[in-house]
N, C-alpha and C positions, 0 to 999 in steps of 0.2 A: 752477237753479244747481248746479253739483257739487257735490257731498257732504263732497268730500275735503277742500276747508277752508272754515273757517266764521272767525270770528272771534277764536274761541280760541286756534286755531293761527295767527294771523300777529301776535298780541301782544308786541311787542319788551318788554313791562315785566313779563311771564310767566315771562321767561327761557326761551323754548323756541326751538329753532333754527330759523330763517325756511329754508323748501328752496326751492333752484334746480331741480328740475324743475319743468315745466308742470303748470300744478296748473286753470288757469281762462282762459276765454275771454275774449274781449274783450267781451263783453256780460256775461258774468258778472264781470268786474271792473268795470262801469258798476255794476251791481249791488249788488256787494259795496261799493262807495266812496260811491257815489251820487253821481258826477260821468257829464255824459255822454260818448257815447259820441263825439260831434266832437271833444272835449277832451281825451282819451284819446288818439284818433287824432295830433293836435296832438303831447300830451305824447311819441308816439312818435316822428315827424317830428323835434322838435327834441332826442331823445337823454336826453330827461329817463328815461324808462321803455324797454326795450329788450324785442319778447316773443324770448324761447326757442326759439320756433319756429314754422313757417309764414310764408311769402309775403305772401300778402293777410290784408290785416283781420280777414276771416270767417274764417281759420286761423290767426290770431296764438293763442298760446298764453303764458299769463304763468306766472310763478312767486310765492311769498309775498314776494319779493323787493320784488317790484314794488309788490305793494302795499304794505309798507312804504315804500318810497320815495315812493307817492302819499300815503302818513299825512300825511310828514313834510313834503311839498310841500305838502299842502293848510295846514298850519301854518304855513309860511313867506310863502303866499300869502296868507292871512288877515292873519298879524300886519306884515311887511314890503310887501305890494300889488307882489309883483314878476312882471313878465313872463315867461311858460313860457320863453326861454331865460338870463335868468337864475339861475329854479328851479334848472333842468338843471345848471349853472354850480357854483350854491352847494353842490346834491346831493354833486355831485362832489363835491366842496372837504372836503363833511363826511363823507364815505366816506375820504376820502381821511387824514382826523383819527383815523378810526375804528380805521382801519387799521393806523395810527402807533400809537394808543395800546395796540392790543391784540399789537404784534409787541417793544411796552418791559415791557408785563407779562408775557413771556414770557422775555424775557431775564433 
């Protein structure tokens, strides 16, 4: 698995900044999540998770981004039982809160 991030660094309750560059493969975010790698594939298809970079699969490259967004999916699919394009849906929705709330504490 890559070095560069471990679990430390993609801790949204750490307070450290999740990075948008490619940080991990698609086998190393099966890895890192312990979801597989068809689910993965799925969550990319239907927009839940987006890599960074690369074409195919075997060169999708992710960011911490991502796996945060897989944290908080796998929470939502645990406690609510919702279908990956819902997930995708709700993600939004709450990026989209996040977003809001962080452009009124700056005002």
């Amino acid at each position: 698995m890559n070095k560069v991030m471990d679990r430390r660094t993609i801790s949204p309750l750490a307070g450290e900044v999740l990075e948008e560059r490619p940080v991990c493969s698609l086998f190393d975010l099966a890895e890192l999540t312990g979801m597989p790698v068809d689910v993965l594939v799925e969550y990319v298809q239907v927009g839940l998770i987006d890599p960074v970079s690369g074409h195919a699969a075997r060169e999708w490259r992710f960011s911490g981004v991502a796996v945060a967004r897989l944290q908080r999916a796998a929470r939502l699919r645990r406690d609510f039982a919702l279908p990956p394009e819902a997930l995708a849906l709700v993600l939004d929705l709450l990026d989209e809160m996040d977003a809001m709330r962080a452009r009124l504490r700056v005002s």
